[in-house]
N, CA, C and O atoms as CSV, one atom per row, in Angstrom:
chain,resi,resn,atom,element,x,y,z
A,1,UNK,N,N,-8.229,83.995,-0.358
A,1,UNK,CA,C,-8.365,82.842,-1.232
A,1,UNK,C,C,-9.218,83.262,-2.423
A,1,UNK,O,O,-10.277,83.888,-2.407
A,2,UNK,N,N,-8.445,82.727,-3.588
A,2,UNK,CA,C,-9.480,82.922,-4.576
A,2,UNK,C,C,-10.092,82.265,-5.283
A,2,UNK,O,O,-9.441,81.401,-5.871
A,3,UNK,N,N,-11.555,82.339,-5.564
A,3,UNK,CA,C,-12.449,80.922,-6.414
A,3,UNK,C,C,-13.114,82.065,-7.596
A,3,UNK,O,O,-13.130,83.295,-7.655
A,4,UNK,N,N,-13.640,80.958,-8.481
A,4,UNK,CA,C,-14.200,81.125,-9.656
A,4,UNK,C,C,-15.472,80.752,-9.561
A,4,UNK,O,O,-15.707,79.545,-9.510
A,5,UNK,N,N,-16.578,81.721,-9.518
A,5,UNK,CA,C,-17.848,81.899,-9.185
A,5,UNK,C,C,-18.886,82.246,-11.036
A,5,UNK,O,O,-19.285,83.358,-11.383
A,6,UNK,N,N,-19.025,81.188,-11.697
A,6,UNK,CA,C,-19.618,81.433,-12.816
A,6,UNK,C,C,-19.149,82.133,-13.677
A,6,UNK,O,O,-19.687,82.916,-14.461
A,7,UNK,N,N,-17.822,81.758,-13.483
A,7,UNK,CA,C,-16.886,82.714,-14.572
A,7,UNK,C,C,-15.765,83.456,-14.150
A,7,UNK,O,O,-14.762,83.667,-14.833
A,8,UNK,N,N,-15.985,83.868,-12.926
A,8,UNK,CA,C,-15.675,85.191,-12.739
A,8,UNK,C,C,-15.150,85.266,-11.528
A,8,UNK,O,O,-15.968,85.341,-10.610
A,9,UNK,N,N,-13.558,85.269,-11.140
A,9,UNK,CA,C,-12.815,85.830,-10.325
A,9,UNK,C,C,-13.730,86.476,-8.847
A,9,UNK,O,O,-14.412,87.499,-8.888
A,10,UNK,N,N,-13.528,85.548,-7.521
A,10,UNK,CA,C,-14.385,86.242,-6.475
A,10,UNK,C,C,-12.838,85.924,-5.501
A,10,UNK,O,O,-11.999,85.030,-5.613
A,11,UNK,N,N,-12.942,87.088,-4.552
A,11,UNK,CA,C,-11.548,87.372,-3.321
A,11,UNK,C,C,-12.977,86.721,-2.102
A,11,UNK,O,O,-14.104,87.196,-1.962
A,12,UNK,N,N,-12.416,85.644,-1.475
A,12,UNK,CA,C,-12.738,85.553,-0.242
A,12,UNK,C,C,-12.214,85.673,0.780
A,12,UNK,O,O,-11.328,84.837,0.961
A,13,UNK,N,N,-12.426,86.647,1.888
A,13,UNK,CA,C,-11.483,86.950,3.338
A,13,UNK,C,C,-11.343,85.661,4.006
A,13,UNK,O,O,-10.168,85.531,4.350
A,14,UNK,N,N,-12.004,84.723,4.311
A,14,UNK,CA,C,-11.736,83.938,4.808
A,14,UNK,C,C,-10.494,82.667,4.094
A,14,UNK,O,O,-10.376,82.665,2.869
A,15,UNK,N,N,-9.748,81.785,4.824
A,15,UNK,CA,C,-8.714,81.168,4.050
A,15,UNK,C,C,-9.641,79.512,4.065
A,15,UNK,O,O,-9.341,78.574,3.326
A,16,UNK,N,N,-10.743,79.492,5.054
A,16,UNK,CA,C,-11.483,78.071,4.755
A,16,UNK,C,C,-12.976,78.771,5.016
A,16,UNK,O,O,-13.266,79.746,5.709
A,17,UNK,N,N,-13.811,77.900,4.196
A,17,UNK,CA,C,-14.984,78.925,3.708
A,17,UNK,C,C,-16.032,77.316,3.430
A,17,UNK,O,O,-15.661,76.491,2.596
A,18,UNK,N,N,-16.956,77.166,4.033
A,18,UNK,CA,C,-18.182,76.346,3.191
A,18,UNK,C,C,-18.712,76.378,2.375
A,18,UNK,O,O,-18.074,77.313,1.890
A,19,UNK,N,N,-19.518,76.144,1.558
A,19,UNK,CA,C,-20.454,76.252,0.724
A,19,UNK,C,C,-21.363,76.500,1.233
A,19,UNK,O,O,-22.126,76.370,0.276
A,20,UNK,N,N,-21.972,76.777,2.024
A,20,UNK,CA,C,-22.887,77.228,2.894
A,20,UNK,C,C,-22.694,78.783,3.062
A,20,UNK,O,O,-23.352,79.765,2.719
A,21,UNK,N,N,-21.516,78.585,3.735
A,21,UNK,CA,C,-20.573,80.536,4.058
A,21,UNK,C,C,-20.811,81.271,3.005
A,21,UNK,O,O,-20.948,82.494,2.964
A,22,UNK,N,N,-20.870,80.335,1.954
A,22,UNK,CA,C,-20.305,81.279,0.686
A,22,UNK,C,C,-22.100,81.822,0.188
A,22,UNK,O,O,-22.489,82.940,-0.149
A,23,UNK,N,N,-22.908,80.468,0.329
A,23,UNK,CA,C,-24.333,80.581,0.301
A,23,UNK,C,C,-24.795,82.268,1.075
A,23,UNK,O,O,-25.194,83.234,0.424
A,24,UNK,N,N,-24.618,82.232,2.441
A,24,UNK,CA,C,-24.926,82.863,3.279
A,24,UNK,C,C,-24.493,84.766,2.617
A,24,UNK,O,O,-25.199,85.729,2.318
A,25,UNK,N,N,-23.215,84.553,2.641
A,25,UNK,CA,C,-21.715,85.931,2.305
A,25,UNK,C,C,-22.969,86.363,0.941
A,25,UNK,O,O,-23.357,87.506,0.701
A,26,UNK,N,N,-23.365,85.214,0.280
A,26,UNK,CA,C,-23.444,85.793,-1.413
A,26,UNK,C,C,-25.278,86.009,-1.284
A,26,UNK,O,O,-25.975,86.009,-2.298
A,27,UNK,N,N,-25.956,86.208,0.340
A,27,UNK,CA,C,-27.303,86.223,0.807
A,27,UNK,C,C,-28.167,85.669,-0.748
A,27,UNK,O,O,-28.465,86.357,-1.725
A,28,UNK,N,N,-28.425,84.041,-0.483
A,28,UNK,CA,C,-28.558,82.954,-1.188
A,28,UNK,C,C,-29.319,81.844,-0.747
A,28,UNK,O,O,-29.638,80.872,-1.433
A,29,UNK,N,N,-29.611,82.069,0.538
A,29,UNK,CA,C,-29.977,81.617,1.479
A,29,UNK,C,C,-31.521,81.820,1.549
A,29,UNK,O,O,-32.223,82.811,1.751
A,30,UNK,N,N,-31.769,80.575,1.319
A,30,UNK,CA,C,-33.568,80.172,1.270
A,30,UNK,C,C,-34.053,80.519,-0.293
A,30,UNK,O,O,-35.244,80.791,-0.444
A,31,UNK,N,N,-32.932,80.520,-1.784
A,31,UNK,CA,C,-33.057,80.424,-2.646
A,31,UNK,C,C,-33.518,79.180,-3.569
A,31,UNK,O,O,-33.749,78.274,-2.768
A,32,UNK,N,N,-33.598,79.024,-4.008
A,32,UNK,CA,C,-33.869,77.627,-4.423
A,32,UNK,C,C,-32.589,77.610,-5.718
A,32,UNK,O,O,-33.008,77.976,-6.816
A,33,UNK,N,N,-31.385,77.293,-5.663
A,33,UNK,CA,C,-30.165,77.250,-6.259
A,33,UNK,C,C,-29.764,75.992,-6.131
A,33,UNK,O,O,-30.216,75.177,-5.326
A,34,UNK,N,N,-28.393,75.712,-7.403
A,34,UNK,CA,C,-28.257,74.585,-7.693
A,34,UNK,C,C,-26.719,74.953,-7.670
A,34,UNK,O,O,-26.275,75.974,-8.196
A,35,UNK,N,N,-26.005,74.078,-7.050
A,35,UNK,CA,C,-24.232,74.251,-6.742
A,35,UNK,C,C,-23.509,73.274,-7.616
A,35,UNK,O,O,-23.783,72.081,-7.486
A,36,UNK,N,N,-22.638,73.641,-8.470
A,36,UNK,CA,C,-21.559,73.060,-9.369
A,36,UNK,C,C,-20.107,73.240,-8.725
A,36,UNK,O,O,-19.889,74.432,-8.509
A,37,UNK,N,N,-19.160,72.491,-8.395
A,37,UNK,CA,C,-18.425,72.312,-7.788
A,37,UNK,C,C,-17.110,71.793,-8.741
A,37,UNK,O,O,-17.427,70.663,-9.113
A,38,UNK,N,N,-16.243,72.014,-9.098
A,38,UNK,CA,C,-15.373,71.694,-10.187
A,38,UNK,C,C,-15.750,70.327,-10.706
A,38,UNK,O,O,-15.025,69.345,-10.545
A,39,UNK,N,N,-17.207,70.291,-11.497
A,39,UNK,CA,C,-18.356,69.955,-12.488
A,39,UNK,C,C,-18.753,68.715,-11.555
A,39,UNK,O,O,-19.247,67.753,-12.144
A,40,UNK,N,N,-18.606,68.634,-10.277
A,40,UNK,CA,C,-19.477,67.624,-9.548
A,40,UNK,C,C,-20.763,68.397,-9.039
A,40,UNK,O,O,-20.619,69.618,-8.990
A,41,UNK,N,N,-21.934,67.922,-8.670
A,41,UNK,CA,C,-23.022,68.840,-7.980
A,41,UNK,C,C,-23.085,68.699,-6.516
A,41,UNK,O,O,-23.298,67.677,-5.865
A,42,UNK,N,N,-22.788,70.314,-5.971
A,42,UNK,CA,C,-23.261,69.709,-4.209
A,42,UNK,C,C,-24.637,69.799,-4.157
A,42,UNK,O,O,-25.397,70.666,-4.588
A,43,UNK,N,N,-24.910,68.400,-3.351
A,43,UNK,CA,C,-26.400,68.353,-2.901
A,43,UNK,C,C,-26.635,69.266,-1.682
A,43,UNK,O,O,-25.633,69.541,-1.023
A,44,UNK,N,N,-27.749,69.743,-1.315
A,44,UNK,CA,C,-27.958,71.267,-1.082
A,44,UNK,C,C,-28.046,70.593,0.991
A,44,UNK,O,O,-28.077,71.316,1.987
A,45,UNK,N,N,-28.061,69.040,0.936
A,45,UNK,CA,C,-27.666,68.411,2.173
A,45,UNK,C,C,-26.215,68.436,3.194
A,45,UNK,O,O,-26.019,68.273,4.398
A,46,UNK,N,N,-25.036,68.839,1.572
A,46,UNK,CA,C,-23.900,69.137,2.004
A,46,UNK,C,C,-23.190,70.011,1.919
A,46,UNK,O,O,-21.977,69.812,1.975
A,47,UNK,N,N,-23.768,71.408,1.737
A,47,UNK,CA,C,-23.305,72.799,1.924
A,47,UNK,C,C,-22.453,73.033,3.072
A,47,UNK,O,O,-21.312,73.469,2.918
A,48,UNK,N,N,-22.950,72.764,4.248
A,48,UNK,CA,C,-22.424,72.955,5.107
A,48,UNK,C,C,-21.128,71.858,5.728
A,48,UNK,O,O,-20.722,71.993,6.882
A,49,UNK,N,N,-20.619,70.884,4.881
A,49,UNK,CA,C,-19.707,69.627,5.284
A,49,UNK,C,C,-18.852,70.263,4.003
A,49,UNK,O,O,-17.793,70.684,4.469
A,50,UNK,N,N,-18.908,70.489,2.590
A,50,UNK,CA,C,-17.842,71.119,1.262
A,50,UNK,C,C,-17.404,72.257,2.052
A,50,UNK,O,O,-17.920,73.200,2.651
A,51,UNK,N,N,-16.119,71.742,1.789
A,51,UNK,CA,C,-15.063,73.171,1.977
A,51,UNK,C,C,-14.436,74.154,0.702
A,51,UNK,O,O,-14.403,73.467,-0.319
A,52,UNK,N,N,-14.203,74.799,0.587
A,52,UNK,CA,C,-14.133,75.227,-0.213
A,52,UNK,C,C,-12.395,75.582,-0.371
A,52,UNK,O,O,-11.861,75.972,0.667
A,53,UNK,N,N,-11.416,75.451,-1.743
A,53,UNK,CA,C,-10.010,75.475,-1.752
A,53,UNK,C,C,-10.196,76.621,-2.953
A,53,UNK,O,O,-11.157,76.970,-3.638
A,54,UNK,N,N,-8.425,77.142,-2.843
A,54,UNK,CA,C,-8.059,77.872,-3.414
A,54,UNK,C,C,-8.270,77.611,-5.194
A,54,UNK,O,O,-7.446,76.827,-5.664
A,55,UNK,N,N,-9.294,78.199,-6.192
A,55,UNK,CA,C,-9.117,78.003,-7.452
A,55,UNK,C,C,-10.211,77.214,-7.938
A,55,UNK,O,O,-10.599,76.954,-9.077
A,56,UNK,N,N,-10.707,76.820,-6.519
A,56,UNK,CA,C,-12.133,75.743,-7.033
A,56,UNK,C,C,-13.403,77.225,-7.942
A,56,UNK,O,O,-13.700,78.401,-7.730
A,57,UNK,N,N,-13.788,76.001,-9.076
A,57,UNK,CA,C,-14.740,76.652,-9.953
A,57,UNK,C,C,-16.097,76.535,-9.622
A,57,UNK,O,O,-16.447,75.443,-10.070
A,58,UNK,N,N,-17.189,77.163,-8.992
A,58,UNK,CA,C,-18.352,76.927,-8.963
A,58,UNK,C,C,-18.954,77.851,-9.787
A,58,UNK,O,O,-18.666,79.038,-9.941
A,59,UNK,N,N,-20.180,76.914,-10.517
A,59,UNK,CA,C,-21.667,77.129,-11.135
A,59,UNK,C,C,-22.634,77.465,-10.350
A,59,UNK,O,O,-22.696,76.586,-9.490
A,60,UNK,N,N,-23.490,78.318,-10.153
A,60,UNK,CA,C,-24.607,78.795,-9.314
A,60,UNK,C,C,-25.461,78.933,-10.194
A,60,UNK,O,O,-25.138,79.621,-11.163
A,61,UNK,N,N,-26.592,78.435,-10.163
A,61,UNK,CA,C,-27.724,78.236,-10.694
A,61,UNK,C,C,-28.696,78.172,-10.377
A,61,UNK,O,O,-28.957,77.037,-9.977
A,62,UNK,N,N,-30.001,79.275,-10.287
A,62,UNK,CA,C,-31.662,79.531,-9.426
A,62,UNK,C,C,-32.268,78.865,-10.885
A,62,UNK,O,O,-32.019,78.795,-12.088
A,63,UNK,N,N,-33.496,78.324,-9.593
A,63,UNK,CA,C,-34.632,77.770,-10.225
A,63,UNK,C,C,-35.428,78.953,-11.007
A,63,UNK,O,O,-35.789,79.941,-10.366
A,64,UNK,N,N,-35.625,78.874,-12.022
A,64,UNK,CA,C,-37.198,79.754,-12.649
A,64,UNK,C,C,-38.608,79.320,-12.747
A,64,UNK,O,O,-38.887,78.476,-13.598
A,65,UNK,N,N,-39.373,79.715,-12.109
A,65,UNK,CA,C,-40.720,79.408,-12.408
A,65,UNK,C,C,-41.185,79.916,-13.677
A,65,UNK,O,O,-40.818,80.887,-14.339
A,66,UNK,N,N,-42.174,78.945,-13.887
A,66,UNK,CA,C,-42.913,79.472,-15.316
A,66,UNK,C,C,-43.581,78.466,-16.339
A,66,UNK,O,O,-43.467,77.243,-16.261
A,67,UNK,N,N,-44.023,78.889,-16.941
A,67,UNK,CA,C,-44.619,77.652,-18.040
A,67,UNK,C,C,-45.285,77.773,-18.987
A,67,UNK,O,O,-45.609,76.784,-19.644
C-alpha cells in the first residue's frame, strides 16, 4: 500500500496499517508529534483506532522547544 508521508511517496508492507503502526515502523514513539490526515488532525488519543488506506496524505509534525 502506498501513502504520502509529507510529500513524499512511502511503500508500506502491510495492506491495513494504524497510525500508531506507522508511529511505531517510523520509531516516533514517545515523540511529541502532531498527525495530519488528508487535512483532518488525528488526536494523538486515536492513533491506534485510524486506519490507514491506500493514497491517504499525512503531515507529521514534532514539537520544538525554544524561546
Amino acid at each position: 500500500m502506498q501513502i504520502f508521508v509529507n510529500g513524499k511517496a512511502m511503500q508500506l508492507a502491510a495492506e491495513a496499517m494504524s497510525v500508531q503502526a506507522l508511529v511505531e515502523q517510523m520509531q516516533l514513539t514517545g515523540k511529541r508529534i502532531a498527525i495530519e490526515r488528508n487535512g483532518d488532525i488525528v488526536p494523538r488519543s486515536q492513533f491506534a483506532h485510524v486506519q490507514l488506506h491506500a493514497d491517504d496524505k499525512l503531515e507529521i509534525v514534532g514539537a520544538v522547544g525554544g524561546g
